[in-house]
N, C-alpha and C positions, 0 to 999 in steps of 0.2 A: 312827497309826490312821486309815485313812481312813471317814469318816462319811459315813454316807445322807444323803441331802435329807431336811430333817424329823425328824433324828434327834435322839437325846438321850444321851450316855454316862451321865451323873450326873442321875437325876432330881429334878429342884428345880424346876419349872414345877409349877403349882397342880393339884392333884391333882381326877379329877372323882369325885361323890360315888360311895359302894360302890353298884356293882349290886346290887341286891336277888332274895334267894333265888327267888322265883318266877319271876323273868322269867329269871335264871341257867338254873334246872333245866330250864327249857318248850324254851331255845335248846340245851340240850348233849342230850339225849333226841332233839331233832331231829340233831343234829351226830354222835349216836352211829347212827344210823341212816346216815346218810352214808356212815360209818365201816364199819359193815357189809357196804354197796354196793362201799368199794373193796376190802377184805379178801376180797370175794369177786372181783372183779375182777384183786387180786393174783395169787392159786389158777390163778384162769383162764388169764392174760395168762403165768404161771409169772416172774412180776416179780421181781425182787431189790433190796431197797431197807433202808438204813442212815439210823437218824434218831440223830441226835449233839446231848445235852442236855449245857449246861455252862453255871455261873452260880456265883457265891459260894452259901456255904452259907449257909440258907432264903429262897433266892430263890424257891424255888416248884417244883425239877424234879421233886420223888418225885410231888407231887401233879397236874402236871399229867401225868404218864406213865400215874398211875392214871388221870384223867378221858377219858383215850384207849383207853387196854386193857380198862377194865372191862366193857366188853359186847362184847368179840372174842374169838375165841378165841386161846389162848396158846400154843396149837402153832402159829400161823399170826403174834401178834403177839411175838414172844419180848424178854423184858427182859435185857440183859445188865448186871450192875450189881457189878462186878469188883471183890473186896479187894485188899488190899496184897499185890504181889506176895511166893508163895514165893521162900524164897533157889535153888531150881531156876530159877524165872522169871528172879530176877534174872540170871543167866547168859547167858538166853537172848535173841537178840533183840530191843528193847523192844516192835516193833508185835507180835509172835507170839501172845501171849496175846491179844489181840484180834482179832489173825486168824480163831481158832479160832471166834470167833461169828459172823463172819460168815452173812448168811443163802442157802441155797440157793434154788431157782427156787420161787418160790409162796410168800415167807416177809420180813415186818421183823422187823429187828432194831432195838432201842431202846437205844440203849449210854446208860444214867444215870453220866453222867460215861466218858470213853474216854481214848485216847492222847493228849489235850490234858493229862491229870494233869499230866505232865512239864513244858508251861506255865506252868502255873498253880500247884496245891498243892503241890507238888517244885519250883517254883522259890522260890515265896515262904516253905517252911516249911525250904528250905536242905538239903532230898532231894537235892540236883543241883545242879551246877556251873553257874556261868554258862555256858563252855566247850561243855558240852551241853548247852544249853538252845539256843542259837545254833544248834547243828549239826543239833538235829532242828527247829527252826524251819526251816532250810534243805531238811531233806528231807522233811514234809510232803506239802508242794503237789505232789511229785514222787510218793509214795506216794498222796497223793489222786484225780490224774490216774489211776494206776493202775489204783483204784475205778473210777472213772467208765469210762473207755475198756474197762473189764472188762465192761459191762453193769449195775453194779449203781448203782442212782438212790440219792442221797447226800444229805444232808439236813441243817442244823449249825445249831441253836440257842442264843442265849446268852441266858441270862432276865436280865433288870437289872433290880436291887432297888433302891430309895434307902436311905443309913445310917439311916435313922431307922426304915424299914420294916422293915431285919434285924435291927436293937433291937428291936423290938418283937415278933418272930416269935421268934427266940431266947430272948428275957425268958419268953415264952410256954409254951418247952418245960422251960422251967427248973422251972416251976411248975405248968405241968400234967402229973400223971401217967401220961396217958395218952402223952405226947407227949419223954418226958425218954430215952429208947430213943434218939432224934431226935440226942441233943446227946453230942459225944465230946470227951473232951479237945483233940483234934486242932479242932475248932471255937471253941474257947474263945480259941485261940494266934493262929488266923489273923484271928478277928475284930478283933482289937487292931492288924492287917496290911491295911486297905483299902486305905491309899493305894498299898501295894506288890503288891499285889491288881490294880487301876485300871489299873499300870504293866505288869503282867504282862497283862494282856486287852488293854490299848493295842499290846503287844509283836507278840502272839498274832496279832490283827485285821490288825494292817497286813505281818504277812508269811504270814500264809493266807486273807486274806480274797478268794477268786481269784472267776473269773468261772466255771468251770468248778464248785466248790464255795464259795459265797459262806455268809459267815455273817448266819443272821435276831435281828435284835434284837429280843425280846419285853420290854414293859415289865409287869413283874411286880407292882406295889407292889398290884395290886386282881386278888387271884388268881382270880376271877371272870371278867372281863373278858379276861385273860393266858390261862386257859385257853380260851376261846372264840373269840380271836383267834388263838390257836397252830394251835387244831386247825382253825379255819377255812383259814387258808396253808396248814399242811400238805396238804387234798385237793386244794387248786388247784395243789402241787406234783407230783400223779401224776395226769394226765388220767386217767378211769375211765370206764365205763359202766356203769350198773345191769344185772345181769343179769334177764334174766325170770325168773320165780318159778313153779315147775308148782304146779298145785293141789293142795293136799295133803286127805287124809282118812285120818282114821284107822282102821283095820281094827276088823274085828268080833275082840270077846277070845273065845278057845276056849271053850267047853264046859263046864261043870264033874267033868263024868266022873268022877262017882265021890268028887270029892275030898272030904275033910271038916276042918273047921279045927282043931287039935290041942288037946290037951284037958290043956294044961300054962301057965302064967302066964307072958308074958313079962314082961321086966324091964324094966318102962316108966321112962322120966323121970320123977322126982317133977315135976306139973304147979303149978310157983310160979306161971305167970302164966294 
C-alpha cells in the first residue's frame, strides 16, 4: 500500500477531543450552502461526477453521505447503495450493474459501497477467489481511466476507523433500537476479520491507488470532524462558481371568487404535542 505523507492506515496516535455540537452544526450549515452552489454549478456546467464511499462497516459512510445530500436535491445528488447481487446480475458482467448508475450530464452519483465489494467484503467473507480478486485488481485502473477519459470527474473515499472506535459504534447499534436496522449478520462475521480486512485495503490501495483516480483517506474515529473534512476536499475537488441568484418575490394569491370553505370535518391528526 503506498501511504500519503502524513498518513495513518491504523489509527492509534492520540486522538483530539470530540468537536462539539455547536461549532459542528454552525461549520456544516455553512459547508451545506457550499454544496448548493456546486449542485447548481453541476446543472449548469451539465458535469458528470462519481463519488465512491468505502470503509469497514461503521466507519461512518451512510452518515456522512447523509450530512452531504441532506440539503440538495436528490434528482441532482443521486445515492446509489446496491444489494447483493440477483442471480441475473451474477451472470452478468461484474462492473454492469453499476454501470447502470452512472450519472448523466448535470448529475452525482454517490455509490455507498461500489465495485470495490469484490475487494473487500467478497474477498474477505470468501464470495470470490483469490484468482478473481487479482484479475479485477488488474482491471480497475483500466476501467477507471475509462471514467475519467469519459468526461466523468471521479472521486474515491476510504473512511478509517480505529478497532476500538467500530467496537464501540457496533456495541452501539446493538443496543440502540433505533440503530439495530444498522447491524446484519454479515457485519457480525467480518468484524472478528480486521486484520484480513487491513490486507484486503492494503491489496486494494496499492493497485488502484493511480494518479488519474487516487484514493482520499478520511480519518473517521470523530464523525464530526470526518464529515466536515470530507465535504470540505470534496468541493475543492470540482472547481465551481456561485451562480447569481435573480431576486425573487412572490406573486400576489388570486382572488377569492366566490370560494367558500366546505362545510364538512376534516380528519385532523389527533394534536399529542
Amino acid at each position: 500500500m503506498r501511504r500519503k505523507k502524513g498518513s495513518r492506515a491504523e489509527s492509534g496516535n492520540a486522538k483530539p477531543e470530540k468537536m462539539p455540537r455547536k461549532e459542528y452544526e454552525k461549520e456544516l450549515e455553512r459547508l451545506h450552502g457550499e454544496l448548493v452552489s456546486l449542485q447548481q454549478w453541476v446543472v449548469h456546467e451539465g458535469l458528470k461526477v462519481i463519488v465512491v464511499f468505502e470503509g469497514r462497516d461503521g466507519a461512518g459512510k451512510g452518515g456522512s453521505i447523509k450530512a452531504i445530500t441532506e440539503r440538495v436535491s436528490p434528482r441532482i445528488f443521486r445515492v446509489a447503495a446496491l444489494p447483493a447481487p440477483t442471480e441475473r446480475e451474477k451472470t452478468q458482467l461484474y462492473m454492469q450493474r453499476y454501470v447502470e448508475h452512472f450519472p448523466a450530464g448535470g448529475e452525482i452519483t454517490i455509490f455507498d459501497r461500489s465495485w470495490y465489494n469484490r475487494a473487500g467484503v467478497e474477498r474477505v467473507m470468501g464470495f470470490t477467489d483469490k484468482r478473481q480478486v487479482e484479475r479485477f485488481l488488474k482491471i480497475v485502473p483500466i476501467f477507471e481511466r475509462g471514467i475519467v477519459e469519459s468526461g466523468i470527474t471521479l472521486i474515491k473515499y476510504w473512511l478509517e476507523v480505529s478497532p476500538e472506535e467500530q467496537t464501540r459504534r457496533l456495541e452501539d447499534r446493538i443496543q440502540d433500537p433505533r440503530k439495530t436496522w444498522k447491524l446484519s449478520p454479515m457485519d457480525l462475521k467480518s468484524y472478528s476479520r480486521w486484520y484480513e480486512y487491513s490486507r484486503a485495503r492494503d491489496d486494494m490501495f496499492a493497485a488502484t491507488d493511480t494518479n488519474f483516480a487516487p484514493w482520499h483517506v478520511v480519518r473517521s474515529d470523530d464523525k464530526r470532524r470526518a464529515r466536515l473534512n470530507l465535504i470540505t476536499h470534496l468541493l475543492g475537488q470540482i472547481p465551481y462558481k456561485p451562480q447569481r441568484r435573480e431576486k425573487i418575490k412572490l406573486p400576489d394569491r388570486e382572488k377569492r371568487g366566490g370560494y367558500r370553505d366546505p362545510d364538512y370535518a376534516f380528519r385532523y391528526v389527533k394534536e399529542m404535542f
